[in-house]
C-alpha positions in Angstrom: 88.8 84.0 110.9 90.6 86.7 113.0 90.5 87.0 116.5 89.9 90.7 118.4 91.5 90.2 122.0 91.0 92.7 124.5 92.8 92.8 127.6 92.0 93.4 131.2 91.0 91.1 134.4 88.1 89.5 134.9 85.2 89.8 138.1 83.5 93.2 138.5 86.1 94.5 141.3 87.9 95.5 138.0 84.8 96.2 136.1 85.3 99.7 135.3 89.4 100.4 135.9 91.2 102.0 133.5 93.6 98.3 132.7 90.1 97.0 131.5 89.5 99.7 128.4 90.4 96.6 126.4 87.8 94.4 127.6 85.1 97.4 127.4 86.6 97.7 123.8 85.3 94.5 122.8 82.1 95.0 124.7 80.8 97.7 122.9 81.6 95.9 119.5 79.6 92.9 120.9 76.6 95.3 121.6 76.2 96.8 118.0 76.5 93.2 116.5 73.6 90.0 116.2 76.9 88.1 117.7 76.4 85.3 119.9 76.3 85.3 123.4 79.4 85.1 125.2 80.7 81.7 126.5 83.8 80.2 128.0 86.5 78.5 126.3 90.2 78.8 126.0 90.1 80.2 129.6 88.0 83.4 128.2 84.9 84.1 127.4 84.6 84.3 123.7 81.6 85.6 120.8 82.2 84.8 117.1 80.8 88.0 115.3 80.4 89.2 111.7 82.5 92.7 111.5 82.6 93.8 107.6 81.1 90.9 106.4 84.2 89.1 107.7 84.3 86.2 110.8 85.7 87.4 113.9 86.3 86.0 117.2 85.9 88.2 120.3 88.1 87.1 123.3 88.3 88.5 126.7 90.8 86.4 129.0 90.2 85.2 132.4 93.2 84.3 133.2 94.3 87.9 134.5 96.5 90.3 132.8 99.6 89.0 133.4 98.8 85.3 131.8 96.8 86.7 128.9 99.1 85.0 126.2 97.6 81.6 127.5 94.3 82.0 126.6 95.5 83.9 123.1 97.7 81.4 122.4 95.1 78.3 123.2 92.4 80.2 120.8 94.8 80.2 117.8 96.1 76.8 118.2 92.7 75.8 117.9 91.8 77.9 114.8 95.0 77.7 113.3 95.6 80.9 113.3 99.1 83.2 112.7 100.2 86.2 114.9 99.1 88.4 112.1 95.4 87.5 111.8 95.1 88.5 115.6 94.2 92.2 116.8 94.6 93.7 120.6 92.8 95.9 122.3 94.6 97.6 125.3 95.2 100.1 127.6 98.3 102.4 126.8 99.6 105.1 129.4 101.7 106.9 126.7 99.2 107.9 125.1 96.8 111.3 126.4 93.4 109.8 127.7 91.0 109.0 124.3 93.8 109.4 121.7 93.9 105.8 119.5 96.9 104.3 117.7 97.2 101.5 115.6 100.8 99.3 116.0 102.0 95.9 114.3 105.1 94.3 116.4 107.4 95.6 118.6 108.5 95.6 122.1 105.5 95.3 124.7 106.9 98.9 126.4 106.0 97.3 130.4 102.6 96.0 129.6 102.0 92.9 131.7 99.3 91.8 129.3 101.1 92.3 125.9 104.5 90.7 127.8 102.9 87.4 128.2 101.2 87.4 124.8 104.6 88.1 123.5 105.9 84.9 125.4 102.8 82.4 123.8 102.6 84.0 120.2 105.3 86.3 119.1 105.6 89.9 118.7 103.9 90.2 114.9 99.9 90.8 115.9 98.5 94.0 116.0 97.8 96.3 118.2 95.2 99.0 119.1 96.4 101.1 121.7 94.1 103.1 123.6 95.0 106.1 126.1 94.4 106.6 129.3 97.2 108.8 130.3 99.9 108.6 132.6 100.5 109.4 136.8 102.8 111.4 136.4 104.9 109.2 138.9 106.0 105.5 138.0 105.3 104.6 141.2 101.8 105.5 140.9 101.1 103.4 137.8 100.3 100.0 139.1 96.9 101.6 141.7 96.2 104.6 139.1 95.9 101.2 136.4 93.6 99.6 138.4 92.1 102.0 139.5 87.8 103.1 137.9 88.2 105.5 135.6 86.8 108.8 137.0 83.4 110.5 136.7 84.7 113.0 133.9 86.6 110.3 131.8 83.7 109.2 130.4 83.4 112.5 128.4 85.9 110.9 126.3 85.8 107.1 127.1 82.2 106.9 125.4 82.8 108.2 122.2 86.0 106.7 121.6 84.3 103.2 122.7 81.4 104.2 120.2 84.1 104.9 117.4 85.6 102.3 117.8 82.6 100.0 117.4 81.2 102.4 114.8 84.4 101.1 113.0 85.1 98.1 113.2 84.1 96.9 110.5 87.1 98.4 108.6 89.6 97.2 110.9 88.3 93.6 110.5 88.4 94.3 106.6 92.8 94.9 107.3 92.1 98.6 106.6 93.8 100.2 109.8 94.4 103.2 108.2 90.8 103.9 107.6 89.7 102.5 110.8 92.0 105.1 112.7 90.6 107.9 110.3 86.6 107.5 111.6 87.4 106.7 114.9 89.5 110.1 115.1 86.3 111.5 113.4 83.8 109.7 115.1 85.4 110.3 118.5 86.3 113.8 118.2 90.3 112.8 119.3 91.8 113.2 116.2 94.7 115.3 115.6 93.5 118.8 114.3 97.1 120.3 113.0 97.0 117.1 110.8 93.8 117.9 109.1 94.5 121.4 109.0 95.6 122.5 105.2 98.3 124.4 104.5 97.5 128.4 103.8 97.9 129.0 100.3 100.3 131.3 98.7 98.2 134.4 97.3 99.3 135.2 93.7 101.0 138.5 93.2 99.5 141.2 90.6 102.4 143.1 89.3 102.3 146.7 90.7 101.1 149.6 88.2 104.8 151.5 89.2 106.4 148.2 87.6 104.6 148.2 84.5 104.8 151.5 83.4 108.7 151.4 84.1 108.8 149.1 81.9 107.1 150.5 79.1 109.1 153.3 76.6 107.3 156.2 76.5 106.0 157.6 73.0 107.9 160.1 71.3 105.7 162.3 70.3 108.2 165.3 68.4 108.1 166.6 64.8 110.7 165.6 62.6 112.3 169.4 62.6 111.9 169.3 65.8 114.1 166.4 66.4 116.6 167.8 63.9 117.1 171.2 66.2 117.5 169.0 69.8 120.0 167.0 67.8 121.9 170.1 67.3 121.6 171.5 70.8 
C-alpha cells in the first residue's frame, strides 16, 4: 500500500484557498475512482483507492496544516509503512501558478505542512509540488495562502487538477517521470523550450566554382604543336 497525502485545513472557510490545492489534489483523484467513501481515522479523513492497479490510501488531515505530520505519521504506523512509500500533495509558492514538480527529500523551504511531517516521519517521501505563485512580498504570503484562489485561476487550476487525476495511475505505479510527462501534456503547463528539438544542421552541396577548380583541364594540343610552345 502507499499513502497519497494532500495537505491543507479542514472546514469550508478554507475550502477553496490556494494552501488547500493539496487537498483538492486528492479530491479529484477520488472522483475519477470506484474508491470508497471518505471516513475518519488517523485524525483525517481517509479513502483506500485502486490507482494503476496498485492500493492506495488517500489522506486529507484534519489536524490543520501546521500538525499535518500527526495524522501522516499515525496512518503509517498503522500500515507499516516507510517514508518512501508515502507521496504529498501541496501547495508551493516557488513555483508559477499551474507548473508541477516532482521532489524526493530535502529541506521543507517554510512550508508549515511539510515542517511538521518532517518532525513525525523524516525527510525521504515524495513530493508533488504544485504552483500557485508568489506575492511578490513575504509579508503578504501568510493572507495571499489562505486566501480563495481567484476567478481566473481556475483557467489553470482545472486542468492541472484533471491531469493530475488523469495520471495518477503512473505515479502510484513509482513512475514520476512519466507521471510529470502527461500531466505537462494533459495540462497544457509543460515546458515548451524543452520539447522544442533542436534545428538541424542543413548539409552543404559543394559549390560548382569548387569543383571545377579542382578539376585539370584537358589538354587538347597536337603533338607538333606542343613541340613549337616548348621551344617558345
Amino acid at each position: 500500500m502507499q499513502l497519497f497525502v494532500g495537505l491543507g485545513n479542514p472546514g469550508d472557510k478554507y475550502r477553496n484557498t490556494r494552501h488547500n490545492i493539496g487537498f483538492m489534489a486528492l479530491d479529484r483523484i477520488w472522483n475519477k475512482t470506484d474508491g470508497a467513501p471518505w471516513k475518519a481515522k488517523f485524525q483525517a479523513v481517509i479513502s483506500e483507492v485502486r490507482l494503476g492497479g496498485e492500493k492506495v490510501l488517500l489522506i486529507k488531515p484534519e489536524t490543520f496544516m501546521n500538525l499535518s505530520g500527526q495524522s501522516v505519521g499515525e496512518a503509517m504506523r498503522f500500515y507499516k509503512l516507510a517514508p518512501e512509500e508515502v507521496t504529498v500533495f501541496h501547495d508551493e509558492l516557488d513555483l508559477p501558478p499551474g507548473k508541477c514538480r516532482s521532489k524526493t527529500g530535502g529541506g521543507h523551504a517554510g512550508h508549515n505542512g511539510l515542517r511538521s511531517i518532517h518532525q513525525h516521519i523524516g525527510a525521504e517521501y515524495h513530493r508533488i509540488r504544485l504552483g500557485i505563485g508568489h506575492p511578490g512580498d513575504k509579508k503578504l504570503v501568510s493572507h495571499y495562502v489562505l486566501h480563495d484562489f481567484a476567478k481566473q485561476d481556475q483557467d489553470w487550476l482545472d486542468p492541472l487538477l484533471d491531469a493530475i487525476a488523469d495520471a495518477s495511475g503512473q505515479l502510484a505505479q513509482g513512475d514520476r517521470s512519466g507521471f510529470m510527462t502527461k500531466v505537462a501534456l494533459l495540462s497544457g503547463n509543460g515546458d515548451k523550450n524543452a520539447q522544442t528539438p533542436a534545428p538541424k544542421t542543413p548539409s552543404r552541396k559543394p559549390s560548382p566554382v569548387s569543383e571545377i577548380s579542382d578539376t585539370k583541364p584537358t589538354d587538347e594540343r597536337s603533338s607538333l604543336q606542343k613541340l613549337i610552345d616548348k621551344f617558345k
